[in-house]
Kinemage of the C-alpha trace (Angstrom):
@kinemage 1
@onewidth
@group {chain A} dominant
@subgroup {mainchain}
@vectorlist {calphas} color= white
{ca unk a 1} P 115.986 175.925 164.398
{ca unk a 2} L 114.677 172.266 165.181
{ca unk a 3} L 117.587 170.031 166.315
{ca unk a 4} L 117.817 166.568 167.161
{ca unk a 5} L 120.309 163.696 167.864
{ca unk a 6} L 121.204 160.784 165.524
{ca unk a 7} L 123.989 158.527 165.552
{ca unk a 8} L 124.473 157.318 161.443
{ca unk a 9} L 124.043 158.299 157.757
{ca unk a 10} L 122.251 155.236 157.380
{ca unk a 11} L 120.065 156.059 159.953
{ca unk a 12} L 119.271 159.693 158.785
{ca unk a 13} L 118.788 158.456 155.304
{ca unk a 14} L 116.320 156.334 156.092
{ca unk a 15} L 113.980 158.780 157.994
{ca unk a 16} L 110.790 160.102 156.518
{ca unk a 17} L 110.691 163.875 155.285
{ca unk a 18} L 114.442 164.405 155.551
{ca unk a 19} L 113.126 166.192 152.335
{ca unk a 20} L 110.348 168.250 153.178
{ca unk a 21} L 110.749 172.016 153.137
{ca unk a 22} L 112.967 173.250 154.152
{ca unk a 23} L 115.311 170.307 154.418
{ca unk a 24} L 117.328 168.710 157.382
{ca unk a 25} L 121.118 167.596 157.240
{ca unk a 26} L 122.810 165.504 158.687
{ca unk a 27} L 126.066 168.210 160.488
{ca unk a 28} L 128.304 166.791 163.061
{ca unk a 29} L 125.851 163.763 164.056
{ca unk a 30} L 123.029 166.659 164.576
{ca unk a 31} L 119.760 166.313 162.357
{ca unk a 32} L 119.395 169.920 161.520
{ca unk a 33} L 116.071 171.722 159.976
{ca unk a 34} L 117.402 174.290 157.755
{ca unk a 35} L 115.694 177.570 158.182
{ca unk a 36} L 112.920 178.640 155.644
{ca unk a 37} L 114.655 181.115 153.490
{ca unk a 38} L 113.373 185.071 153.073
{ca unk a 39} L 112.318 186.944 150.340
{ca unk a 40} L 116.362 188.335 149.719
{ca unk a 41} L 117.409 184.822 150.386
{ca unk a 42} L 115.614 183.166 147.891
{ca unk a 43} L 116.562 185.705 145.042
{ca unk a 44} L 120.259 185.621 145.712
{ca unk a 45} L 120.216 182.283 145.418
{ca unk a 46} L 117.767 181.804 142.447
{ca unk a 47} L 119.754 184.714 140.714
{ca unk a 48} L 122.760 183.786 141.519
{ca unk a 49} L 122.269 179.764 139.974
{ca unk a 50} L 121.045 181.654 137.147
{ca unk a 51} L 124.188 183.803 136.267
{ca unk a 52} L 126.105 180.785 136.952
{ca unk a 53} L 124.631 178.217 134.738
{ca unk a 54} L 124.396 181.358 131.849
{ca unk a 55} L 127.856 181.575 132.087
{ca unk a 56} L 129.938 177.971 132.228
{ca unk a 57} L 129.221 174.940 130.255
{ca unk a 58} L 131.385 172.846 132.115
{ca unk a 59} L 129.712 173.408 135.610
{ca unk a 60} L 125.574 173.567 136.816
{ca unk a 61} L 124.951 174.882 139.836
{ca unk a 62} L 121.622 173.492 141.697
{ca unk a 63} L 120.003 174.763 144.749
{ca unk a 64} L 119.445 172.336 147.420
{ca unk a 65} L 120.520 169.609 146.052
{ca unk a 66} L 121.658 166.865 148.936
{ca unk a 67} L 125.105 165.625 148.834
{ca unk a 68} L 126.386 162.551 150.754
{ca unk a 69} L 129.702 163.251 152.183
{ca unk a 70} L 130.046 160.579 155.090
{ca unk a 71} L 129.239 160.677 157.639
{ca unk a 72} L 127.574 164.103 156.664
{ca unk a 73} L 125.070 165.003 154.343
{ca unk a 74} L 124.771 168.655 153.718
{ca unk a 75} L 122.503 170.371 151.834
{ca unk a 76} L 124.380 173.319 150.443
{ca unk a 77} L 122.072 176.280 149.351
{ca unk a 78} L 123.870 176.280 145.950
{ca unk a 79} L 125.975 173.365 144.334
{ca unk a 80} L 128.121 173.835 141.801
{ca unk a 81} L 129.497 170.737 140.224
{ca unk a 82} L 131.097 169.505 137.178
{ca unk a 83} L 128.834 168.304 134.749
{ca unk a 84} L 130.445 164.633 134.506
{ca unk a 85} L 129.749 164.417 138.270
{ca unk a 86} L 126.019 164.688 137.997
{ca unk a 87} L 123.898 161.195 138.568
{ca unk a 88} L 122.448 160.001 135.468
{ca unk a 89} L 119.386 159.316 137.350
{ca unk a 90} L 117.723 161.259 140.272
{ca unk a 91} L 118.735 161.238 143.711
{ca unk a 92} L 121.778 162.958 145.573
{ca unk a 93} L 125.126 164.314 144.807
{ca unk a 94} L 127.526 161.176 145.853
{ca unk a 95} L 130.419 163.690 147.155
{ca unk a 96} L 130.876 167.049 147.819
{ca unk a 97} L 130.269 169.816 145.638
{ca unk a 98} L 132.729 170.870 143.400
{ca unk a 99} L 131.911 174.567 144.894
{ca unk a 100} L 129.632 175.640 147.795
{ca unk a 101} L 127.962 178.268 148.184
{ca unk a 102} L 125.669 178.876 151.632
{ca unk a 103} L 123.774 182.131 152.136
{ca unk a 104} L 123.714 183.322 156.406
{ca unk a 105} L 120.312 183.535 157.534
{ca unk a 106} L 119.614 185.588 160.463
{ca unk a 107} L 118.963 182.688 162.924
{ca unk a 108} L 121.314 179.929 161.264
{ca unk a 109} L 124.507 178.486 162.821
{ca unk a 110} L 127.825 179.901 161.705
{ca unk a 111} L 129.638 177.405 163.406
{ca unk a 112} L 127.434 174.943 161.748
{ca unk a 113} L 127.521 176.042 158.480
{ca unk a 114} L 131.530 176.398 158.914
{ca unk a 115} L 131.365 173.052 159.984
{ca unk a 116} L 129.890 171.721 156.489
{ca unk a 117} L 131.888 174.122 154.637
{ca unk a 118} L 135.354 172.612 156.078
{ca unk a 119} L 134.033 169.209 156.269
{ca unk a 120} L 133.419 169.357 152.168
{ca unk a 121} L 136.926 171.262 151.593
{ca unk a 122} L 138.296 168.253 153.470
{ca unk a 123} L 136.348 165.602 150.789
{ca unk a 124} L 136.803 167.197 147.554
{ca unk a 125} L 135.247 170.993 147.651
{ca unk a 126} L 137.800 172.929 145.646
{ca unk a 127} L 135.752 176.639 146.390
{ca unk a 128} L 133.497 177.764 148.887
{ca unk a 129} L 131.525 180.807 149.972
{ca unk a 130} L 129.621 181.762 152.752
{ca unk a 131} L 127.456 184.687 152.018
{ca unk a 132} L 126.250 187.018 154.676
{ca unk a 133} L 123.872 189.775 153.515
{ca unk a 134} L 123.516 191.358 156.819
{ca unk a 135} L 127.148 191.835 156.428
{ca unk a 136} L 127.332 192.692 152.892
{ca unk a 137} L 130.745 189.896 153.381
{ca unk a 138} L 131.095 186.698 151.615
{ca unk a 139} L 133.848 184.375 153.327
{ca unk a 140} L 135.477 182.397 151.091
{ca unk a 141} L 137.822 179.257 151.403
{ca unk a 142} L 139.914 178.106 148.451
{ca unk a 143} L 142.014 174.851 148.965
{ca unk a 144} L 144.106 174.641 152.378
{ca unk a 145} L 143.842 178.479 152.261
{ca unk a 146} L 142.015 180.168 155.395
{ca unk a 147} L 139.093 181.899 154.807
{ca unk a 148} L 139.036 185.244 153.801
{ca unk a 149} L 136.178 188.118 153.883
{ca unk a 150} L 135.373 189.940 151.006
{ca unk a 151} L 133.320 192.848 150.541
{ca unk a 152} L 132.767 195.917 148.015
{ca unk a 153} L 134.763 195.552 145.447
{ca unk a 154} L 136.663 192.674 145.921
{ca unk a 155} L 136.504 190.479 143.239
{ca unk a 156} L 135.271 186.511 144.468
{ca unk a 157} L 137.406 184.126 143.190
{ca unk a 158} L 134.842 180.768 141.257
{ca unk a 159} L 134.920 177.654 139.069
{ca unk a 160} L 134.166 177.362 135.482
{ca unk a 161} L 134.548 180.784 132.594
{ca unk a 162} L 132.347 183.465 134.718
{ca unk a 163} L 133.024 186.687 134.268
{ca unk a 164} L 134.454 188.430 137.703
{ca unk a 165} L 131.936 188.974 140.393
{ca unk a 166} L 132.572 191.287 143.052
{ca unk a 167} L 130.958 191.492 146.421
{ca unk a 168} L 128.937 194.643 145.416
{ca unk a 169} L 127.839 192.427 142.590
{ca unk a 170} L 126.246 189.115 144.537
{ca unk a 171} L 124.857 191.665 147.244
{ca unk a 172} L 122.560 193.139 144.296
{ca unk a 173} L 121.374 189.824 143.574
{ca unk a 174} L 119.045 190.405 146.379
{ca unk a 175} L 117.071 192.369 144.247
{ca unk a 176} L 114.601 191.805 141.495
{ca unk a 177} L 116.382 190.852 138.225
């Protein structure tokens, strides 16, 4: 994972290809590539934005989508945010996600992606989940609550009217749907 050292938002804002794919945060003062995603990766969280946004009207969830959460700005795999949060015009989320969702690849940070998981809890993130397919775990944070791992049949707590979702459930997202 390419890494290197900034000192501001500002700064990082203003850089060229801070969009390109795969995209770089800003985590911790670090300007962070994210890693490109695999096949499993990329249908978990395609199918997983899909069963979301079938399901609430009061929520959309959005892969990638950058959010500016001083002096980070993260760029969640999944969003989730209420609908009268979204920019009427196109650009980033101003604020955290109302829910977060991050998917562990192999060679990715889990201190890093902790890191912008607590640092959005602490500015307005009311749900978050941290996926690991290797694992077949998701680790989930819900207000001031520690984390806790789920897996099998645990049903994952969310936002919005979704029917329950267990572990087992996301995991098979990985598949062809």
């Amino acid at each position: 994972m390419k890494s290197l050292t900034t000192t501001a938002l500002a700064e990082f804002l203003s850089q060229p290809n801070i969009e390109a794919n795969p995209a770089w945060e800003l985590i911790n003062g670090r300007v962070i590539q994210k890693p490109m995603p695999t096949l499993f990766h990329s249908r978990l969280q395609r199918n997983l934005v899909n069963y979301i946004n079938s399901h609430t009207e009061e929520f959309e969830a959005v892969q990638e989508l950058r959010c500016l959460v001083p002096p980070f700005s993260p760029v969640p795999d999944i969003s989730v945010v209420a609908l009268y949060r979204l920019p009427e015009e196109d650009g980033p989320l101003d604020g955290a996600p109302d829910w977060l969702i991050e998917i562990r690849s192999p060679d990715q940070s889990t201190l890093d992606l902790q890191s912008k998981i607590l640092h959005c809890l602490s500015n307005g993130t009311k749900l978050a989940w941290l996926i690991d397919p290797a694992r077949q775990q998701i680790w989930v944070w819900q207000g001031d609550d520690l984390p806790r791992v789920c897996s099998g049949a645990d049903t994952l707590p969310h936002l919005g009217e979704l029917p329950s979702l267990t572990v087992n459930a996301v995991m098979a997202m990985t598949r062809r749907q």
